[in-house]
PDB file of N, CA, C and O in Angstrom:
ATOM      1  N   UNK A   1     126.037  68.983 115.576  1.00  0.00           N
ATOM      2  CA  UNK A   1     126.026  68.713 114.151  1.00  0.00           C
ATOM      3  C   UNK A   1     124.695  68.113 113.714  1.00  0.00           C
ATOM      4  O   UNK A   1     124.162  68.644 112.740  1.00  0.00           O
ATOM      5  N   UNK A   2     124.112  67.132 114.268  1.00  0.00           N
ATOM      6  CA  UNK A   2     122.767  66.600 113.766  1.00  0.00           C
ATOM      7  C   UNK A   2     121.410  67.516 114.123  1.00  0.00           C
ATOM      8  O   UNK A   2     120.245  67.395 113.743  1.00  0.00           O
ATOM      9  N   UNK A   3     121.989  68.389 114.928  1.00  0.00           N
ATOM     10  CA  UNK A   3     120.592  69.407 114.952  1.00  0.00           C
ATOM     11  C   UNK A   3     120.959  70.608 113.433  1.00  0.00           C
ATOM     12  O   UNK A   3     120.101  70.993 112.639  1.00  0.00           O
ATOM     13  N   UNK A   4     122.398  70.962 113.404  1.00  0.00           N
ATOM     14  CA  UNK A   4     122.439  71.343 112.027  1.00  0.00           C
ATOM     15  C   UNK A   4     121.504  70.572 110.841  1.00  0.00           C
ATOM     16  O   UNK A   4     120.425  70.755 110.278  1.00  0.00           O
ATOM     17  N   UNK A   5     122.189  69.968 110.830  1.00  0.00           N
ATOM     18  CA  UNK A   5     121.394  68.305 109.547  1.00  0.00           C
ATOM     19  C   UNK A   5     119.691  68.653 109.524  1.00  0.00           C
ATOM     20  O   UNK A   5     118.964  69.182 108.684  1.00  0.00           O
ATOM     21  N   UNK A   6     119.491  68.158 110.692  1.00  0.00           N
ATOM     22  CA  UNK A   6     117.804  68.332 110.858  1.00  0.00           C
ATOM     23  C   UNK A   6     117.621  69.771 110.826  1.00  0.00           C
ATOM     24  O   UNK A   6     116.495  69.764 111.324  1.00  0.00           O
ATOM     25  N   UNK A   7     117.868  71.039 110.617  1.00  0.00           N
ATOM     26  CA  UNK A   7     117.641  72.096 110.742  1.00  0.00           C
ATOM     27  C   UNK A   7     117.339  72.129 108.714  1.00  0.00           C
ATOM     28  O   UNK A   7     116.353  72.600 108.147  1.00  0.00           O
ATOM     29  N   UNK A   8     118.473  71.512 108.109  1.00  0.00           N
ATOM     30  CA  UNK A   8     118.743  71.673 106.888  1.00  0.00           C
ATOM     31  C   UNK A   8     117.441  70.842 106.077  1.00  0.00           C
ATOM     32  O   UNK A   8     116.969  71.170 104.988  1.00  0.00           O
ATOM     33  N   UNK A   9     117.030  69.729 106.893  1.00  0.00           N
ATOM     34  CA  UNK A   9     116.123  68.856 106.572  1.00  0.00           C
ATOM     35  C   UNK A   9     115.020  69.676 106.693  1.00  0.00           C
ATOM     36  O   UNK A   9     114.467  70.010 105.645  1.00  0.00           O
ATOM     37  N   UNK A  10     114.678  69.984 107.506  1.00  0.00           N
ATOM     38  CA  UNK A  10     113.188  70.557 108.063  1.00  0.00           C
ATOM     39  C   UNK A  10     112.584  71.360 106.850  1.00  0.00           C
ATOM     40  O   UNK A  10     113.283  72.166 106.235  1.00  0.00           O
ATOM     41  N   UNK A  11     111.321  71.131 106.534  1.00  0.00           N
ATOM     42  CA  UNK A  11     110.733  71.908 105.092  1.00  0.00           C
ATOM     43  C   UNK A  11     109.754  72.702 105.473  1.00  0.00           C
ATOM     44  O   UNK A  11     108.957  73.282 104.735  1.00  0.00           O
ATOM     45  N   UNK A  12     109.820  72.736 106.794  1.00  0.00           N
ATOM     46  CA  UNK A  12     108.414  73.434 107.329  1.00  0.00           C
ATOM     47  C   UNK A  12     108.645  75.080 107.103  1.00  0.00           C
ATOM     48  O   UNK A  12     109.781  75.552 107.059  1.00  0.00           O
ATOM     49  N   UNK A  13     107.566  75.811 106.980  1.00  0.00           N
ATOM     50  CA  UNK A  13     107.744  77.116 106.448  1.00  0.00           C
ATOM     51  C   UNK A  13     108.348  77.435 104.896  1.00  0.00           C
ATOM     52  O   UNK A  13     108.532  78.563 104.440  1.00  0.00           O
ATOM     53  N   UNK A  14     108.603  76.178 104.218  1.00  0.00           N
ATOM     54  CA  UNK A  14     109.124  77.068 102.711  1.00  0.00           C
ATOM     55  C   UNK A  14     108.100  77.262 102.033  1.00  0.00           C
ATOM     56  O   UNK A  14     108.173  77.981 101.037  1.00  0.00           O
ATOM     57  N   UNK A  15     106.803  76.619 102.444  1.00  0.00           N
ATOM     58  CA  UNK A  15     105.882  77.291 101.367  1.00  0.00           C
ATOM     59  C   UNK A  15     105.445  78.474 101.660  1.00  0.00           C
ATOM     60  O   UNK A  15     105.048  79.164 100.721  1.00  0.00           O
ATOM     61  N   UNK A  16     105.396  79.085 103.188  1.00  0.00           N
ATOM     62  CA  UNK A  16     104.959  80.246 103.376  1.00  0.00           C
ATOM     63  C   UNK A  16     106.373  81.449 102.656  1.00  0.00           C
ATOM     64  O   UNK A  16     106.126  82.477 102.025  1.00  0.00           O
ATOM     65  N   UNK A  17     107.545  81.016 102.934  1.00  0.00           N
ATOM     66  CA  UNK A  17     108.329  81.858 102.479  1.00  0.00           C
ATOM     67  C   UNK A  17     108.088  82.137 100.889  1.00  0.00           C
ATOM     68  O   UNK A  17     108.083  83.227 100.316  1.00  0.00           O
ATOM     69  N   UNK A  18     107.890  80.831 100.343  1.00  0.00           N
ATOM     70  CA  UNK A  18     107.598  80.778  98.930  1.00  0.00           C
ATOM     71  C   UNK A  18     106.619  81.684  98.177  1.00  0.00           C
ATOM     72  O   UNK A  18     106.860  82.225  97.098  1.00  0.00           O
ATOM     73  N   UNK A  19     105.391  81.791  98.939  1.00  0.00           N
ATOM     74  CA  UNK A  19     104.149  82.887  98.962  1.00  0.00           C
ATOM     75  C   UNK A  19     104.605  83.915  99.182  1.00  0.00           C
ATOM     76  O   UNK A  19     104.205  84.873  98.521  1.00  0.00           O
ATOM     77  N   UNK A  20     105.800  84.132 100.381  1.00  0.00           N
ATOM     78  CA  UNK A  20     105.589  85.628 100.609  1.00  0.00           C
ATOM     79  C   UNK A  20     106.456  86.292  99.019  1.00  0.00           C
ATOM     80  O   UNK A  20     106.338  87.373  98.442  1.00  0.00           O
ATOM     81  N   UNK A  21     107.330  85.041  98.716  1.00  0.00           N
ATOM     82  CA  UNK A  21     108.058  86.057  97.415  1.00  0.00           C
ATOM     83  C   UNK A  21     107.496  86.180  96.422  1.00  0.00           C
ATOM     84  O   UNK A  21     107.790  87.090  95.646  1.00  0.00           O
ATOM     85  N   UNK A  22     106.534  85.299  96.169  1.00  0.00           N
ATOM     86  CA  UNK A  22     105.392  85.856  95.059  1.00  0.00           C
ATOM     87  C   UNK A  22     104.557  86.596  95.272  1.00  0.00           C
ATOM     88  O   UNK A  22     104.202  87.035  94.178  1.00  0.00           O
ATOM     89  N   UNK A  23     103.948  87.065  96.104  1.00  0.00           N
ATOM     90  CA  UNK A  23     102.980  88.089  96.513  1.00  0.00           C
ATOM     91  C   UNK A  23     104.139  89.175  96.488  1.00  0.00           C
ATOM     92  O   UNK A  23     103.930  90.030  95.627  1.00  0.00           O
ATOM     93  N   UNK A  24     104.998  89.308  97.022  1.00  0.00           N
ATOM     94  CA  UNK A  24     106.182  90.649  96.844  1.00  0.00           C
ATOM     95  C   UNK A  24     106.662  90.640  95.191  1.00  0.00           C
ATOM     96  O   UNK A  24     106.636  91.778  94.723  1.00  0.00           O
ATOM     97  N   UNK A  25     106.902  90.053  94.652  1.00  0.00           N
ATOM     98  CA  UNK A  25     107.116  90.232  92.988  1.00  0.00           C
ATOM     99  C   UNK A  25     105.625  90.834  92.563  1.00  0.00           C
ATOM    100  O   UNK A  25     105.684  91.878  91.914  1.00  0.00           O
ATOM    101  N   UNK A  26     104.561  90.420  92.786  1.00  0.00           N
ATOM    102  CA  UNK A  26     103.377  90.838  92.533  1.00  0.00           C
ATOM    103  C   UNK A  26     103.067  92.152  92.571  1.00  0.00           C
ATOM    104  O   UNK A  26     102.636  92.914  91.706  1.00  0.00           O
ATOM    105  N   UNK A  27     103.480  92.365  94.205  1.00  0.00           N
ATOM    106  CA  UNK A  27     103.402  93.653  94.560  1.00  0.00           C
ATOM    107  C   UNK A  27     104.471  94.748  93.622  1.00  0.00           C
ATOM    108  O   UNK A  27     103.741  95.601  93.116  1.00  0.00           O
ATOM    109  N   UNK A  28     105.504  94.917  93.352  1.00  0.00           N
ATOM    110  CA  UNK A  28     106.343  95.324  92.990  1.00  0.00           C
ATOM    111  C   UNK A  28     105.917  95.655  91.298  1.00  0.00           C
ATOM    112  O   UNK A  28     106.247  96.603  90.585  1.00  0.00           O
ATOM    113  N   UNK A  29     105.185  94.642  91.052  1.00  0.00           N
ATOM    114  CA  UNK A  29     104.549  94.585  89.890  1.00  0.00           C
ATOM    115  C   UNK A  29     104.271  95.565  89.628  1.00  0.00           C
ATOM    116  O   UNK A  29     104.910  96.352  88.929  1.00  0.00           O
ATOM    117  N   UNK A  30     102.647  95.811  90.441  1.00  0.00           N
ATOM    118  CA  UNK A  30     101.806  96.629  90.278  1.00  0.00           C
ATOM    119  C   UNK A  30     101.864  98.016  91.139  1.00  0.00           C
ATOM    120  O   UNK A  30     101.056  98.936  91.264  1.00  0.00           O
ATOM    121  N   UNK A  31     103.079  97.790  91.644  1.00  0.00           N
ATOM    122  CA  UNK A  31     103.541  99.437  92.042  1.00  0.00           C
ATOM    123  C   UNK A  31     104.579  99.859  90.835  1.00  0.00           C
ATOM    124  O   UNK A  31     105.097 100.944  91.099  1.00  0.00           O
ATOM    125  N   UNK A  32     104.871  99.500  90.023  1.00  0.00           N
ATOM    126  CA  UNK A  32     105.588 100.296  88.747  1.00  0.00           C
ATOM    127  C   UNK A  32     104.693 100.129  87.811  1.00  0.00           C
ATOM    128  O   UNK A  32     104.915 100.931  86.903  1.00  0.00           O
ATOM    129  N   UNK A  33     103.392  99.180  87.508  1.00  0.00           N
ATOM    130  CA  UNK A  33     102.965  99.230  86.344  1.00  0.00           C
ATOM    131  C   UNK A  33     101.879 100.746  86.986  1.00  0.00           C
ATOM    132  O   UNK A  33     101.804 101.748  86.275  1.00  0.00           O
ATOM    133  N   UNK A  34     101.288 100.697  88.068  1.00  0.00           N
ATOM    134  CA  UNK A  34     100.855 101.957  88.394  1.00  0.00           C
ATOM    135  C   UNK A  34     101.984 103.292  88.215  1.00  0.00           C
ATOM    136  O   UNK A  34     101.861 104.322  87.551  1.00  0.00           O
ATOM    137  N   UNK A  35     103.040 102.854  89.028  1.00  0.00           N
ATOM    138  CA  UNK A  35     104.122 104.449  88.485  1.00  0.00           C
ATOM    139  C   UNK A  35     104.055 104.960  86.634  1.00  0.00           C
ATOM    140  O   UNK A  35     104.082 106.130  86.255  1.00  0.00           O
ATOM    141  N   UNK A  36     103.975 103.856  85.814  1.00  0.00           N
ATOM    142  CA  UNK A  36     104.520 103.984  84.678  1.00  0.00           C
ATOM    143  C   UNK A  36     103.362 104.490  83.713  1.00  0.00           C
ATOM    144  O   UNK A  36     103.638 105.105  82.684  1.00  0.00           O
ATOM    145  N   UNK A  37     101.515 104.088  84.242  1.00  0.00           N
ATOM    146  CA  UNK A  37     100.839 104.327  83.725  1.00  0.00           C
ATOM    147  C   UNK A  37     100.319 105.651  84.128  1.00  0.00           C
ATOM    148  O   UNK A  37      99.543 106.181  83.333  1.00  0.00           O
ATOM    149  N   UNK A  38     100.732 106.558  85.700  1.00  0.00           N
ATOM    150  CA  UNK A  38      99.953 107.496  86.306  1.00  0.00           C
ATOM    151  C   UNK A  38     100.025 108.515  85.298  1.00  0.00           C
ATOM    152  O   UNK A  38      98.957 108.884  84.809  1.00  0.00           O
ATOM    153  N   UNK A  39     101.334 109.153  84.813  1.00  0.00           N
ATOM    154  CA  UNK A  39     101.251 110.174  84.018  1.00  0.00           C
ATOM    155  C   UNK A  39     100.494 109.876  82.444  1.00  0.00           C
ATOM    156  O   UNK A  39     100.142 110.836  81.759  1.00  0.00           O
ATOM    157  N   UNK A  40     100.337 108.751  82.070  1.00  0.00           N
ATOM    158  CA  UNK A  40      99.350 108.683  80.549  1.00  0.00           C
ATOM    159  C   UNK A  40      97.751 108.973  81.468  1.00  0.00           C
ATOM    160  O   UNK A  40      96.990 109.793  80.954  1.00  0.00           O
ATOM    161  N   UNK A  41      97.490 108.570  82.248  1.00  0.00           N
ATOM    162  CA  UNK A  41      96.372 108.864  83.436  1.00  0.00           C
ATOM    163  C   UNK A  41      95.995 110.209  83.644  1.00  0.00           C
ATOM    164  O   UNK A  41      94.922 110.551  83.148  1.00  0.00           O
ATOM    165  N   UNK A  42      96.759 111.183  84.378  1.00  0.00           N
ATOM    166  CA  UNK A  42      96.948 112.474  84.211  1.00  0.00           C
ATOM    167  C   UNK A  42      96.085 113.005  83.153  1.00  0.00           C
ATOM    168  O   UNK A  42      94.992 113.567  83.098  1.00  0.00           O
ATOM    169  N   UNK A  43      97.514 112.389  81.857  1.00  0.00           N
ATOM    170  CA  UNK A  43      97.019 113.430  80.609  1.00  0.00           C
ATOM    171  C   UNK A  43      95.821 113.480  80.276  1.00  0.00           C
ATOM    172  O   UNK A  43      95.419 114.557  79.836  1.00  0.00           O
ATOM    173  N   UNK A  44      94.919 112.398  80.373  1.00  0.00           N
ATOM    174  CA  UNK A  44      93.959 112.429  79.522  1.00  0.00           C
ATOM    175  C   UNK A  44      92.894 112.475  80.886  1.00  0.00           C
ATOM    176  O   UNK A  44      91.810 112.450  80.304  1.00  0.00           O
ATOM    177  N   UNK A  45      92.593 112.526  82.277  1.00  0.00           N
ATOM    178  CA  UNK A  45      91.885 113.659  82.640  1.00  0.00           C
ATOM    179  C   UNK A  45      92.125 115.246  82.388  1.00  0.00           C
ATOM    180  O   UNK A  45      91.181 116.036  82.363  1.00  0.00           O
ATOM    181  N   UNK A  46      93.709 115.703  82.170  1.00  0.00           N
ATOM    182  CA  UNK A  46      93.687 116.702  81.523  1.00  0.00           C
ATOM    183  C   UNK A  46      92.753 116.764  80.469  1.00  0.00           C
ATOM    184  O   UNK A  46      91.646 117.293  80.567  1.00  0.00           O
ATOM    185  N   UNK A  47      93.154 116.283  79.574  1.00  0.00           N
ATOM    186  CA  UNK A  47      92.202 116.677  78.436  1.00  0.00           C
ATOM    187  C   UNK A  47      90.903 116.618  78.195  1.00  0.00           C
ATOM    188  O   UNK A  47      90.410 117.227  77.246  1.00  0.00           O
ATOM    189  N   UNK A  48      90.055 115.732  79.187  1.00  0.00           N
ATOM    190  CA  UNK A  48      89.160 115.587  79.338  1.00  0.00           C
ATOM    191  C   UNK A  48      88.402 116.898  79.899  1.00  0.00           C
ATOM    192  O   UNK A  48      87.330 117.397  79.555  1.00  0.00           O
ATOM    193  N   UNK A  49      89.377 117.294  80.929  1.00  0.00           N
ATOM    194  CA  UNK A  49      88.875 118.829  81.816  1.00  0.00           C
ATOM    195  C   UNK A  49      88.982 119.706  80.589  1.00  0.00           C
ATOM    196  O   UNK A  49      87.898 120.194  80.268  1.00  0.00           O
ATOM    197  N   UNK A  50      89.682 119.931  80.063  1.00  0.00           N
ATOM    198  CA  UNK A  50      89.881 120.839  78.503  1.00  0.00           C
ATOM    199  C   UNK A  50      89.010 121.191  78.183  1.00  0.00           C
ATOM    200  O   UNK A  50      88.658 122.370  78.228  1.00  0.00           O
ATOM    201  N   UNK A  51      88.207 119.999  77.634  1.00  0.00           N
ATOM    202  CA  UNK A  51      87.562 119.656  76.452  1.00  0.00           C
ATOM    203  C   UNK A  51      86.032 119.964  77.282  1.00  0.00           C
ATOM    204  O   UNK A  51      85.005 120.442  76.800  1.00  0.00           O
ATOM    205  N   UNK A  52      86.238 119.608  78.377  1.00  0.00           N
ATOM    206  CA  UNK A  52      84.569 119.849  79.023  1.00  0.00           C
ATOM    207  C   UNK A  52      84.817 121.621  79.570  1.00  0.00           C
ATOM    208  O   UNK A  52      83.821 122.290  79.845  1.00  0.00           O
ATOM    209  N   UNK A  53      86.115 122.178  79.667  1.00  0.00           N
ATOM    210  CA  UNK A  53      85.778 123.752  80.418  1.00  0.00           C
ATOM    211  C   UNK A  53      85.778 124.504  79.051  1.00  0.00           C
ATOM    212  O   UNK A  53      85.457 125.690  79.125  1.00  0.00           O
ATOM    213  N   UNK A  54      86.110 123.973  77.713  1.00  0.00           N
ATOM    214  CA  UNK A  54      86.121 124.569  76.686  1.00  0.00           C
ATOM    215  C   UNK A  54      87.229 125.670  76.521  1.00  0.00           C
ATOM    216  O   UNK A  54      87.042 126.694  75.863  1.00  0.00           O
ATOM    217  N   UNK A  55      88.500 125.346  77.232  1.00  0.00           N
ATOM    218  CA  UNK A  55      89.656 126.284  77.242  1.00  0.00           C
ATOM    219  C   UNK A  55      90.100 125.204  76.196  1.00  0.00           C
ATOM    220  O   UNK A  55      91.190 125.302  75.632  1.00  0.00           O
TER     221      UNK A  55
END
């Protein structure tokens, strides 16, 4: 039971856990704000190619 207790006590490692879940929200971030922006991305090298092959 008191190695439970002290297990519950112990604070060592929550800041690394703490980092890893903000760097993963981060990440997650900027893998949908990239999904959500690729196709407005697309379009307008499309149009860019358009506009420069003169089709």
């Amino acid at each position: 039971m008191r190695n439970w207790l002290r297990f519950l006590k112990d604070e060592k490692g929550t800041e690394t856990l703490e980092w890893a879940i903000i760097i993963g929200i981060i990440a997650v971030g900027a893998i949908t704000f990239i999904i959500l922006i690729g196709p407005w991305v697309t379009g307008k090298f499309q149009a860019l190619w358009t506009s420069i092959s003169g089709t």
